[in-house]
C-alpha positions in Angstrom: -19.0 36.7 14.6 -20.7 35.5 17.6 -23.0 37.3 19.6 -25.6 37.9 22.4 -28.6 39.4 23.3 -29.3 39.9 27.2 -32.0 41.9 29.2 -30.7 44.9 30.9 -32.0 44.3 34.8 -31.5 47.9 35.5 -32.7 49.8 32.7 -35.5 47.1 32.0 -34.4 47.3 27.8 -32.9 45.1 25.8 -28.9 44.9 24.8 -26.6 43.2 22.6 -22.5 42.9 21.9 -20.8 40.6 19.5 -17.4 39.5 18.3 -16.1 42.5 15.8 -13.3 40.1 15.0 -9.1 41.1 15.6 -8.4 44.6 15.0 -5.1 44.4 12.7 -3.9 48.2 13.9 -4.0 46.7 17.6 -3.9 42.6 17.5 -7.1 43.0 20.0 -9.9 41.7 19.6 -12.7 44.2 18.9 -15.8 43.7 20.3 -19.3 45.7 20.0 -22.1 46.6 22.5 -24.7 48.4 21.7 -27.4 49.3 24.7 -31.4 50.5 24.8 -33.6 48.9 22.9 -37.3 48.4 23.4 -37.7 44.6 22.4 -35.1 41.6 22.3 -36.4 41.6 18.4 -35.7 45.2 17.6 -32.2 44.2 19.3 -31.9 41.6 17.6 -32.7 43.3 14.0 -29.6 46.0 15.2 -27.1 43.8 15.6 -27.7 41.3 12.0 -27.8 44.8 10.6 -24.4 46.1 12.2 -23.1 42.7 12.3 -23.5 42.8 8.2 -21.7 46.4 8.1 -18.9 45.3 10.2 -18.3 42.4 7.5 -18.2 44.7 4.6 -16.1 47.1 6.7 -13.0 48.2 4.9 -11.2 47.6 8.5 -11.2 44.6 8.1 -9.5 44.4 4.6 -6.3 46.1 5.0 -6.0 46.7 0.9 -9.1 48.8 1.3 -8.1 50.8 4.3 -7.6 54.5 4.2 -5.0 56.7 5.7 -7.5 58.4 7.0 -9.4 55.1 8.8 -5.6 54.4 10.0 -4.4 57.9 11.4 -7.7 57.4 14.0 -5.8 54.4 15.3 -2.1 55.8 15.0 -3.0 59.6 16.8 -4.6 56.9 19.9 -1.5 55.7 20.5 0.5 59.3 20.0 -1.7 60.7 22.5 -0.3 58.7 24.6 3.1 59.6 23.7 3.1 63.0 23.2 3.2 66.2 25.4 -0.7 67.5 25.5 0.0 70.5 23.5 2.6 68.9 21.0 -0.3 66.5 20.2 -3.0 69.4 19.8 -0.4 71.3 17.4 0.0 67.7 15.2 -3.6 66.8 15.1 -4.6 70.4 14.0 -2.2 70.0 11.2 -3.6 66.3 10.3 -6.9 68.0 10.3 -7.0 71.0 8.5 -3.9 70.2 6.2 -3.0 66.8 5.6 -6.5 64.9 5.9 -8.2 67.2 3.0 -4.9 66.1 0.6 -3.9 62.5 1.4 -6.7 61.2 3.7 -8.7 59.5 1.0 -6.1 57.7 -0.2 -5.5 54.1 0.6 -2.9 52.9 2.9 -1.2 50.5 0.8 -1.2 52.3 -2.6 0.3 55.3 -1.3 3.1 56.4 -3.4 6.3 58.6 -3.3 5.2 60.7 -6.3 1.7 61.5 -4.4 3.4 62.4 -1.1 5.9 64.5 -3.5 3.2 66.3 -5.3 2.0 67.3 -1.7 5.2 68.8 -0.4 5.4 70.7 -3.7 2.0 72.1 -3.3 2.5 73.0 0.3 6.0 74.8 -0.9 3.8 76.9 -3.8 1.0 77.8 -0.7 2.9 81.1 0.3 0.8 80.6 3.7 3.1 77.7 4.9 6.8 78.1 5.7 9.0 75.9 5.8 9.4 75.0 9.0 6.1 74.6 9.3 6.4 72.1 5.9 8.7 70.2 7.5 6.8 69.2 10.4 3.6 68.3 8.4 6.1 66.2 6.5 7.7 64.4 10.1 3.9 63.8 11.0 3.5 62.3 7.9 6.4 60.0 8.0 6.5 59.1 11.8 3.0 57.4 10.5 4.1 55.6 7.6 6.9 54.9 9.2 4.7 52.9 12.2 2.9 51.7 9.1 5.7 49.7 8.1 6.5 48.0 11.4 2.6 46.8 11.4 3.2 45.7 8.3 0.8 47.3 6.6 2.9 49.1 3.8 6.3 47.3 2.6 8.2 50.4 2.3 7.6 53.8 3.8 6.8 56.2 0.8 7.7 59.4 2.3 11.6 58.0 2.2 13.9 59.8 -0.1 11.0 63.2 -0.6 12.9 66.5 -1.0 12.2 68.9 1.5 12.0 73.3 1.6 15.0 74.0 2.9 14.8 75.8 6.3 16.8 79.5 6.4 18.0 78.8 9.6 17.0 81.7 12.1 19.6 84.8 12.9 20.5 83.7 16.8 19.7 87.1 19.1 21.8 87.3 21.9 23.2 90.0 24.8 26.5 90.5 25.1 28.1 89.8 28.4 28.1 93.9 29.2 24.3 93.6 28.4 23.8 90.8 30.8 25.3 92.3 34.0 23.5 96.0 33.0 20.7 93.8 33.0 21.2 92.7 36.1 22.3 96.0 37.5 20.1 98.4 36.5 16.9 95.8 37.4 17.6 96.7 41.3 16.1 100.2 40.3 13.3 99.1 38.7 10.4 100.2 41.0 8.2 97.1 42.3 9.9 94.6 40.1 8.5 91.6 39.0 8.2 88.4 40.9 9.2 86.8 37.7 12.1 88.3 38.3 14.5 85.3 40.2 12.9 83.2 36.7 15.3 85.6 34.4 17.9 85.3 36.4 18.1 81.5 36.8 17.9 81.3 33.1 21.0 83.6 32.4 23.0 81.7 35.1 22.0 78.1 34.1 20.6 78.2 30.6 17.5 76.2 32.0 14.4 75.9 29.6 11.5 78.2 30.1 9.5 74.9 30.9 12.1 74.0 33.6 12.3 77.2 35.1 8.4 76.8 35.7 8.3 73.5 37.0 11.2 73.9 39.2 10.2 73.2 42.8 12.4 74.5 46.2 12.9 70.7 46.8 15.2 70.5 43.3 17.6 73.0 44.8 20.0 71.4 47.0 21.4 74.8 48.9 24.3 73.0 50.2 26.0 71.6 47.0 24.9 74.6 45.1 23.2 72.6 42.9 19.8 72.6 41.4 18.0 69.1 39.4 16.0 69.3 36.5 13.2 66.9 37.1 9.8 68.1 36.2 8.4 71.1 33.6 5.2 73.4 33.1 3.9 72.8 29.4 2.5 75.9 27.3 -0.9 75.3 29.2 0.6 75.7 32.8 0.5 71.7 33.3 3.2 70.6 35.8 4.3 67.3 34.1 6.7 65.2 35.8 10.6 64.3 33.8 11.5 67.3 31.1 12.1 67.1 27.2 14.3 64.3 26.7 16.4 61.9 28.8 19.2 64.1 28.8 17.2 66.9 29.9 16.5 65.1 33.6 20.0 66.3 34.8 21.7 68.6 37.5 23.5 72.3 37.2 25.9 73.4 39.5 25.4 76.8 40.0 27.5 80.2 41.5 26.9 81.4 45.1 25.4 85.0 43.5 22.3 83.0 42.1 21.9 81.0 45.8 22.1 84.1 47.2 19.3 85.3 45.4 17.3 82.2 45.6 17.9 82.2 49.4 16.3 85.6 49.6 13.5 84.9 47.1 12.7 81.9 49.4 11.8 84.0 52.6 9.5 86.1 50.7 7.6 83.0 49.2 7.2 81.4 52.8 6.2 84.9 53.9 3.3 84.8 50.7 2.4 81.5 52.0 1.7 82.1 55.6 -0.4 85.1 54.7 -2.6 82.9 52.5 -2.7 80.0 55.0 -5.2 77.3 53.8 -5.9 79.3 50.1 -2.2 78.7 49.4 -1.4 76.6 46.9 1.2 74.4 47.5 3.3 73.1 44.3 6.4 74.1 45.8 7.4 76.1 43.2 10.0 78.8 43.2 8.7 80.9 40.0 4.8 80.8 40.6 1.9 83.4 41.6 0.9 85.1 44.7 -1.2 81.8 46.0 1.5 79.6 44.8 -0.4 78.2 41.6 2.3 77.9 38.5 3.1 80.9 36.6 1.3 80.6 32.8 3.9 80.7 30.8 3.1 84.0 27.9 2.5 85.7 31.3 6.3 85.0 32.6 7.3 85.6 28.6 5.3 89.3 29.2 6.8 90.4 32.3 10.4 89.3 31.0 9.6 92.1 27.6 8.0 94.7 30.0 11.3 94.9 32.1 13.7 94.6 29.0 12.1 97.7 28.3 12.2 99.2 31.4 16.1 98.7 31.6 16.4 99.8 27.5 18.1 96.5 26.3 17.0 95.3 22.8 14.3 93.1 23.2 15.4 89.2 22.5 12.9 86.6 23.1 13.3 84.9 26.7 14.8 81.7 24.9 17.2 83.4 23.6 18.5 84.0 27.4 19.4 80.4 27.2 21.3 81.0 24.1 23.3 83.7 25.7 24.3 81.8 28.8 25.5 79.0 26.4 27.6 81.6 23.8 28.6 83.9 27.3 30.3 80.2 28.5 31.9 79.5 24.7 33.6 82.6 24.9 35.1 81.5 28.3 36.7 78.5 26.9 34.3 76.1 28.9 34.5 72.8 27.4 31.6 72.2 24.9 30.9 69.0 26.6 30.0 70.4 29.9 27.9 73.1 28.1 26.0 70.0 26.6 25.7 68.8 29.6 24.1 72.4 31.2 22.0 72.9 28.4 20.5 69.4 28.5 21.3 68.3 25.2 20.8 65.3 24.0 24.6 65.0 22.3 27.4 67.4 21.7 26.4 67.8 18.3 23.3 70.1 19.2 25.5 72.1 20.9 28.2 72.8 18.0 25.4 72.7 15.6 23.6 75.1 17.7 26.4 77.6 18.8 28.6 77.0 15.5 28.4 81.3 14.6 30.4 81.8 17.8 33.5 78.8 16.6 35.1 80.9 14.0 35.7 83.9 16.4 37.1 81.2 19.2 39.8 80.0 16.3 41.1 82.8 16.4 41.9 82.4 20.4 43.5 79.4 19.6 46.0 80.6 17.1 46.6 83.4 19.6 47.4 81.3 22.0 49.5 78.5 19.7 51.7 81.6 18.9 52.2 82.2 22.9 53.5 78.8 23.5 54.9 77.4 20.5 58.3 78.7 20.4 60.1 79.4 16.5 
């Protein structure tokens, strides 16, 4: 561990940094500076002292590192990877839940039976459900798992754990009468919302709330009737550039009544915009405020409720508009694959997994129509 000690010209005190050695969660070699001290002695004492620390560090002997020491290393690198507020949500979690249980424990003596015993107990803690069990169990694993490839742990131990099973959710949808009253009776809804053109580009594309957001006049092409997914508004009104997944970055035809409403929509925005002038800002978006900053999104979830209201529909949540577009299309015989496509999915199989309750009444279309022109 070498090392130096050099006189700070500006600051007129004393500094050191030395060779911390190779960091093993990294490959980089770690070095350490420390800055401000009165004599080159006093430095000098700091460093043999830290240098000593730094030898008996447990970082540097990977059968004595903790999960704890190594989920500081791994959440660096998934905040990096992850969407601001989906790495909030899975650091909260890490804090408050899994730290306390497993965070002691060292890396390479973790065992299936612990990680087990701490599923169990989360399943007995009537505070958790169990979606919310399985993704402390997914942030648990994805770690282990990255454990593995640096070859820290031979085998992942959170392979083979049983998990809650999840009571999947009833889906709450409008029928296609409720849709178009929807549409209808909003016309006579005095000063309806701005949010207004957001609703309806959900029912006729099945967009993402996220989408909808972040979607600027520039990603609707007027001409091929034809709007591209290519950026998104997170939960904290964030524009962020792509969308949720690879498949997600795509294009959606869509019918001349929705470009007619965008088309009108677009004067009033230009209108909004010349009577701000300079104070306008300009994200070119088409679902945003008054002064053109983006719409936060449990405002644009509030105004949707307040006019489901107003036109006496049973309230659904404003994903569940997206579910309806999908299941309104199902029931029109449009192939599943190009509803895959539409929705953004990242394979056919979320969509039949997703929209399975509305197969078994569509079988019975298909014998109907088997009986039409089979002939016996």
């Amino acid at each position: 561990m070498t090392g130096s000690i050099n006189k700070n010209k500006q600051t007129g005190k004393w500094d050191f940094i030395f060779n911390g050695g190779i960091d093993p969660m990294t490959g980089k070699r770690k070095q350490i500076r420390r800055r401000g001290f009165e004599s080159k002695r006093h430095a000098l004492d700091e460093m043999t002292k830290l240098r000593a620390e730094v030898l008996e560090d447990e970082f540097l002997d990977l059968t004595k590192m903790t999960y704890e020491r190594y989920m500081e290393e791994w959440f660096q690198e998934r905040k990096n990877t992850l969407q601001k507020t989906t790495f909030e949500i899975h650091f909260i979690y890490y804090r408050n839940v899994i730290k306390p249980k497993l965070g002691q424990l060292k890396v390479q003596q973790i065992a299936p039976i612990q990680i087990q015993k701490f599923i169990n107990e989360l399943v007995n803690d009537t505070s958790y459900s169990a979606n919310t069990i399985h993704l402390i169990f997914r942030i648990v694993s994805a770690s282990l798992k990255k454990a593995k490839v640096l070859k820290l742990i031979k085998q992942n131990p959170t392979d083979g754990i049983t998990l809650p099973k999840i009571k999947k959710r009833e889906m709450s949808i409008w029928s296609l009468k409720q849709v178009n009253h929807f549409i209808s009776e909003a016309s006579n809804v005095n000063r309806l919302t701005r949010c207004y053109i957001g609703f309806l580009i959900s029912i006729f594309t099945g967009m993402r709330q996220g989408e909808i957001l972040g979607m600027r006049w520039k990603d609707v092409d007027f001409e091929t009737q034809t709007i591209f997914v290519r950026q998104t508004l997170t939960q904290n009104a964030e524009i962020k550039s792509g969308a949720k997944n690879e498949a997600s970055v795509r294009s959606i035809h869509i019918p001349s009544k929705l470009v007619d409403e965008l088309r009108t929509y677009r004067k009033h925005v230009l209108q909004e915009k010349l009577t701000h002038g300079q104070s306008y800002y300009d994200n070119d978006l088409v679902v945003c405020t008054r002064a053109g900053k983006p719409m936060i999104p449990r405002n644009f979830r509030k105004e949707f409720y307040n006019l489901v209201e107003k036109v006496g529909l049973p309230k659904i949540r404003f994903h569940d508009l997206r579910h309806t577009h999908a299941t309104i299309l199902i029931q029109q015989n449009v192939n599943v694959k190009l509803i895959s496509e539409r929705l953004g999915h990242s394979d056919i199989e979320t969509t039949l997994n997703t929209y399975s309750h509305v197969l078994p009444d569509m079988q019975k279309s298909v014998s109907d129509k088997l009986d039409k022109i089979i002939g016996m």
